[in-house]
N, C-alpha and C positions, 0 to 999 in steps of 0.2 A: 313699435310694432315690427317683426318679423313676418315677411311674405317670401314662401318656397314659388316659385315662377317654375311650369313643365310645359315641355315641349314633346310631345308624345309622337313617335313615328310608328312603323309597324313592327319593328326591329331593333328602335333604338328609343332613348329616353335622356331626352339635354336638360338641365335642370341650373337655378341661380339661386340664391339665398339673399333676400335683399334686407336691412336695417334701413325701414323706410323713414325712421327721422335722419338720417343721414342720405337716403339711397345711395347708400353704399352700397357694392357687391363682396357680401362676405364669404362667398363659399359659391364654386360652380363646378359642374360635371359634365358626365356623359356615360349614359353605360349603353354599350354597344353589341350587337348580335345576340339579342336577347331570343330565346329560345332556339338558334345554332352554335353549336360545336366554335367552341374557341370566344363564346363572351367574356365579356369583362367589363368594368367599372374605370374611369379615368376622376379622378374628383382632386379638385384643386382647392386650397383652403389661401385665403386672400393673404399676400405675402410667403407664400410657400409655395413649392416646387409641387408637379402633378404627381400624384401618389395613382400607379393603376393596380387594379386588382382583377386577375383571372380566376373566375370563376365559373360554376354552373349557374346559369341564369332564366330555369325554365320558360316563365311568364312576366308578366309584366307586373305584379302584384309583389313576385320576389325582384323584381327590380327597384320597384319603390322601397320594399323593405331596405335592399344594398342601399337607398342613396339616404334614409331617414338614418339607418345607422351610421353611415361615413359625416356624417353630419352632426353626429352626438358621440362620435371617436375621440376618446380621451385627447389624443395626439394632434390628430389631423380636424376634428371635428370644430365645431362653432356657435352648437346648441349644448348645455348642460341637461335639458328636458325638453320633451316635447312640447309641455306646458307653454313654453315660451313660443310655438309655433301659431301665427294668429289666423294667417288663410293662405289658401295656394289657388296663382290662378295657371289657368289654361289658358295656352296657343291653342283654338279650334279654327280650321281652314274654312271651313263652309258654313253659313248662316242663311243662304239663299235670300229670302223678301227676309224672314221672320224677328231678325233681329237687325237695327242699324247702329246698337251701343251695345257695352259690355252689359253683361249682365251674371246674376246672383245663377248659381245654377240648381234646378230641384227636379221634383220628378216630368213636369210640366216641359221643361225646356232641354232636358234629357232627350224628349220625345220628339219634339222639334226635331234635335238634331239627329234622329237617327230618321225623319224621315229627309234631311236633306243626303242622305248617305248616295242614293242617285247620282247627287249633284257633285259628289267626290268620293268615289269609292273605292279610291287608295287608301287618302287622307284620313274622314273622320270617322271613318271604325278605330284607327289608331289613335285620333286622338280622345273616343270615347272610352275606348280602353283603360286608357292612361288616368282620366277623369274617378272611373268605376274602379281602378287599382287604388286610389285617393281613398275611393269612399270605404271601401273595405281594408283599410288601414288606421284608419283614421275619419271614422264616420262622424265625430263630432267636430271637425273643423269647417268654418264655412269655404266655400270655392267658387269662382267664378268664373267662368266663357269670356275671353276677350277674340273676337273674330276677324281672321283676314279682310274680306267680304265686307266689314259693316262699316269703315270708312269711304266705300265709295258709294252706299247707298242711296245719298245725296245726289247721284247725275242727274240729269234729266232724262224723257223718256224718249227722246229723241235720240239719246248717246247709247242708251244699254238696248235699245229696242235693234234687231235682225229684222234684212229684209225677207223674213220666210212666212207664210200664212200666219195670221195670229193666233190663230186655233192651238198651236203650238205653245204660245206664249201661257195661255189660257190651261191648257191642259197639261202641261210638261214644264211650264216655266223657264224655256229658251229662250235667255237675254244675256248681257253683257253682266257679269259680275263685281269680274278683277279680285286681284289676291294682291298681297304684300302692305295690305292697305294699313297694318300698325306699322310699317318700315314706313310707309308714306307721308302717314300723319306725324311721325317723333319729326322727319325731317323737316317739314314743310314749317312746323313750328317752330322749331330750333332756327332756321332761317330769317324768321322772321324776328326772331331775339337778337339775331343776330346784327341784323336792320337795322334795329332802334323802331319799327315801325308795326303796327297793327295790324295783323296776317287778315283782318276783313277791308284792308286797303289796298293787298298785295296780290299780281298775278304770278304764282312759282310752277316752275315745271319738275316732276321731282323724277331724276331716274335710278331706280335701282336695279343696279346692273350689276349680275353674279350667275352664277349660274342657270338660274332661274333669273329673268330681268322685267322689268315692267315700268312703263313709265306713265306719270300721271299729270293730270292739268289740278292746280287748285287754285281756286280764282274766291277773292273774300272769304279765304278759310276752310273752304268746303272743295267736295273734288267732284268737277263737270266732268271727266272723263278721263278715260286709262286705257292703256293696252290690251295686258290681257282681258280675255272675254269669257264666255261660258263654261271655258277651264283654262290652265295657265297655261297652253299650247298656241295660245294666240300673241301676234304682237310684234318685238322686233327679236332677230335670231339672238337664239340663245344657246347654252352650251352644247346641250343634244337635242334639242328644240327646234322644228322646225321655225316657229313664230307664221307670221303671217303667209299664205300659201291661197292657190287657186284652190275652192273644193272640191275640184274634179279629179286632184292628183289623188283626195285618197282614194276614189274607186276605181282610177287607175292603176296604183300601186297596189289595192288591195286584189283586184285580177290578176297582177303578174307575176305578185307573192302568194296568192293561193285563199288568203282571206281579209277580213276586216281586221283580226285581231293583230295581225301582223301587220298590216297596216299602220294601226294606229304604234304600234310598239316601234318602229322603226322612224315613225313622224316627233313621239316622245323620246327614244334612247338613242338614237342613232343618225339624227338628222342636224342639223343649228353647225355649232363652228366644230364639234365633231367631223361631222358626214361629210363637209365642206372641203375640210383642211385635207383630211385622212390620218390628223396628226394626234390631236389632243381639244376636249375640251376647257381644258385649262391656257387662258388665255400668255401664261408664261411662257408654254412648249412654244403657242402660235408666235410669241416676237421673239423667239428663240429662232422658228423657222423662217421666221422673213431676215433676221438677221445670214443665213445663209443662204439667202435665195430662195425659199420655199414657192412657189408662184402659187400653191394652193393656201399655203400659209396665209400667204400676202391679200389675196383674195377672200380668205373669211375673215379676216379684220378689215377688210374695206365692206363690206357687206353688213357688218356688223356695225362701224361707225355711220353710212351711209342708213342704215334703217331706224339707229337712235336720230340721229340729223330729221329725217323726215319727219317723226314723231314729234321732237320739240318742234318745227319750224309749223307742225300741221295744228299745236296744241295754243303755239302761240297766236296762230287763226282763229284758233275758237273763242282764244280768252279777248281779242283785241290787244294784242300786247303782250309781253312780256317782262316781269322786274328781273326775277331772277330766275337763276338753272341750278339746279343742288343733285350732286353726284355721289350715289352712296352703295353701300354692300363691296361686296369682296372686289369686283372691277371697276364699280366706280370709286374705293376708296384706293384703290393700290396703280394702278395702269395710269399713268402717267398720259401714255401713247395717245388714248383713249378719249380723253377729257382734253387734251387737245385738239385731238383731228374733228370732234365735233365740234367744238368753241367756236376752230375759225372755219367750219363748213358754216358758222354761224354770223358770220360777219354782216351778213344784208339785216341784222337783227340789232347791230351794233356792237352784238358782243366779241371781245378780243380775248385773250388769255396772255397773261404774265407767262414767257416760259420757266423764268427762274423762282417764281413765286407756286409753280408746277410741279416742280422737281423736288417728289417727297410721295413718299407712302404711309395709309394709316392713320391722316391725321385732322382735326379740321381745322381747312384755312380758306380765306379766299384766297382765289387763283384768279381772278380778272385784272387786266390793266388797269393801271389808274382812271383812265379817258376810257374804259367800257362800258355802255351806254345800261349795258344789262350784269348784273352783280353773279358772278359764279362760284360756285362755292363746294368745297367737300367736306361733308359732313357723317363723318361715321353714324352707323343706325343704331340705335339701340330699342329693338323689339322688346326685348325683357322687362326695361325700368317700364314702358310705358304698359306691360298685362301686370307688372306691380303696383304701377300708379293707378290705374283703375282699379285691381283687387282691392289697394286699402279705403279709396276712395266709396268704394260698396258696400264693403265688410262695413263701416265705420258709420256708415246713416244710421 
């Protein structure tokens, strides 16, 4: 069975090819700036060099076409036929209450999601797009919804509930969501492989930390609780993210800048270890900067390990304990710094960090001492296998 895995943005369109009797990844891309000036196609065929293609990229529907062809490319390609194409699923952000698993998608669940569009109305117009570019391409393959949101559906209502009127809750559905939840779930599991032990006997704290970061409690398999909240601007700072914040400042900032719109656009783009530093959201510029004395530098990566610190120390409260800590996405897999300076802000926990067993990018290892009482680990994510392993697992009942 072949499954094409999308990732639909509003501009761009990331794409994997999986051979799921092997999950293997045979073929992945990117096509980028789709309907402005200067798009193009990146597609990489498994054992070969990226081949890009500039071209004109009106819509999203000629986007798909670009990535079905590059895909059935004499040269570069890795389909002979479409025929061999068995399902494609979808990366969809937002699921609100309505879904807590992946599921089949048809006109029913369509619907659904465009009335959670409210609840993300960056996100899943793009990723319905993306879906609806499928179906008008290929309207006879089956496709399925795997959702950010439905892994942590399982909180309790204690965890996702605001203290704001209920009425709220009730009419507008103002509660704690959280995103990244299939980066959550591959890891927490994979951890738990790791073990040798039963992820329903195991308390892990997962954090993914990247530009966007979120960290989660999963206590016997399921997830009590997580960071982000009602959209992914809650939680600990992030690239250009404020993260966690008094709610006073936005209608402060939204007085002094002139509105709310600006407000929030400045809380989203321009605030986290951006705004902080002055320097960069990329956490390489920031140990670039404190290597030459940056003091703002220096200051948004203490801010930034000090706010993941609080998170696990506040998550291991919840669960009674802690097994382990599993560190993933672009800075938890690569920042060395990072994954240290929280370990031993972690010590009253018992956990230590190997620094030589640390010193590595990209890869998964454990990184704890021998003698650390709590198991730490870094575990690359992989979002992709896991909207494959569900597509074929759906397609296939």
């Amino acid at each position: 069975m072949k499954v094409l895995v999308i990732n639909c943005g509003s501009s761009s369109l990331k794409y994997q090819l999986f051979d799921m009797e092997t999950e293997n990844a045979l073929a992945k891309g990117l096509v980028e700036r789709i309907g402005i000036e200067g798009s193009r196609i990146k597609h990489t065929k498994a054992g070969q060099d990226a081949v890009v293609t500039e071209t004109a990229i009106p819509d999203h529907k000629v986007a798909v076409k670009l990535v079905l062809d590059s895909l059935l490319d004499g040269e570069h390609g890795v389909l002979s036929s479409l025929d061999e194409l068995s399902a494609v699923g979808h990366r969809v952000v937002h699921a609100g209450e309505k879904f807590a698993c992946s599921v089949r998608l048809d006109d029913a669940v369509m619907a659904a999601l465009k009335e959670c569009i409210p609840l993300a109305p960056l996100h899943n117009p793009a990723n319905i797009t993306g879906i609806e570019a499928i179906t008008s391409v290929l309207p006879d393959v089956p496709q399925v919804g795997v959702f950010d949101t439905a892994f942590h559906q399982t909180m309790p209502k204690h965890a996702y509930m605001y203290g704001v009127p209920y009425r709220y809750y009730e009419n507008y559905k103002v509660r704690r969501y959280g995103f990244h939840g299939t980066s959550h779930f591959f890891v927490a599991n994979r951890c738990a492989e790791i073990m040798g032990r039963p992820i329903e006997d195991l308390k892990i704290v997962t954090c993914h930390l990247g530009n966007g970061s979120s960290i989660t409690a999963v206590k016997d398999g399921i997830c009590v609780d997580t960071s982000m909240g009602f959209t992914p601007l809650a939680g600990v700072l992030m690239g250009t993210r404020c993260g966690d914040i008094d709610p006073s400042i936005v209608k402060f900032i939204a007085e002094k800048e002139g509105s709310v719109d600006k407000a929030d656009t400045i809380l989203n783009k321009e605030s986290g270890v951006h705004g902080v530093s002055g320097i960069s959201s990329d956490l390489r510029d920031i140990e670039d900067g404190m290597e030459k004395g940056d003091e703002r530098a220096t200051l948004a990566f203490e801010m930034l390990s000090y706010s993941i610190t609080k998170y696990i120390g506040a998550y291991a409260a919840a669960m009674g304990g802690v097994d382990a800590i599993v560190f993933t996405a672009g800075i938890g897999e690569n920042c060395k710094a990072i994954r240290e300076t929280v370990t031993e802000n972690l010590g009253f926990l018992g956990a230590s960090v190997d620094k030589s067993k640390n010193d590595f990018r990209g890869e998964e290892r454990i990184i704890s001492s021998d003698d650390s009482k709590v198991k730490v680990m870094v575990i690359p994510t992989n979002e992709e296998l896991v909207i494959a392993r569900d597509t074929k697992k759906l397609v296939s009942c």
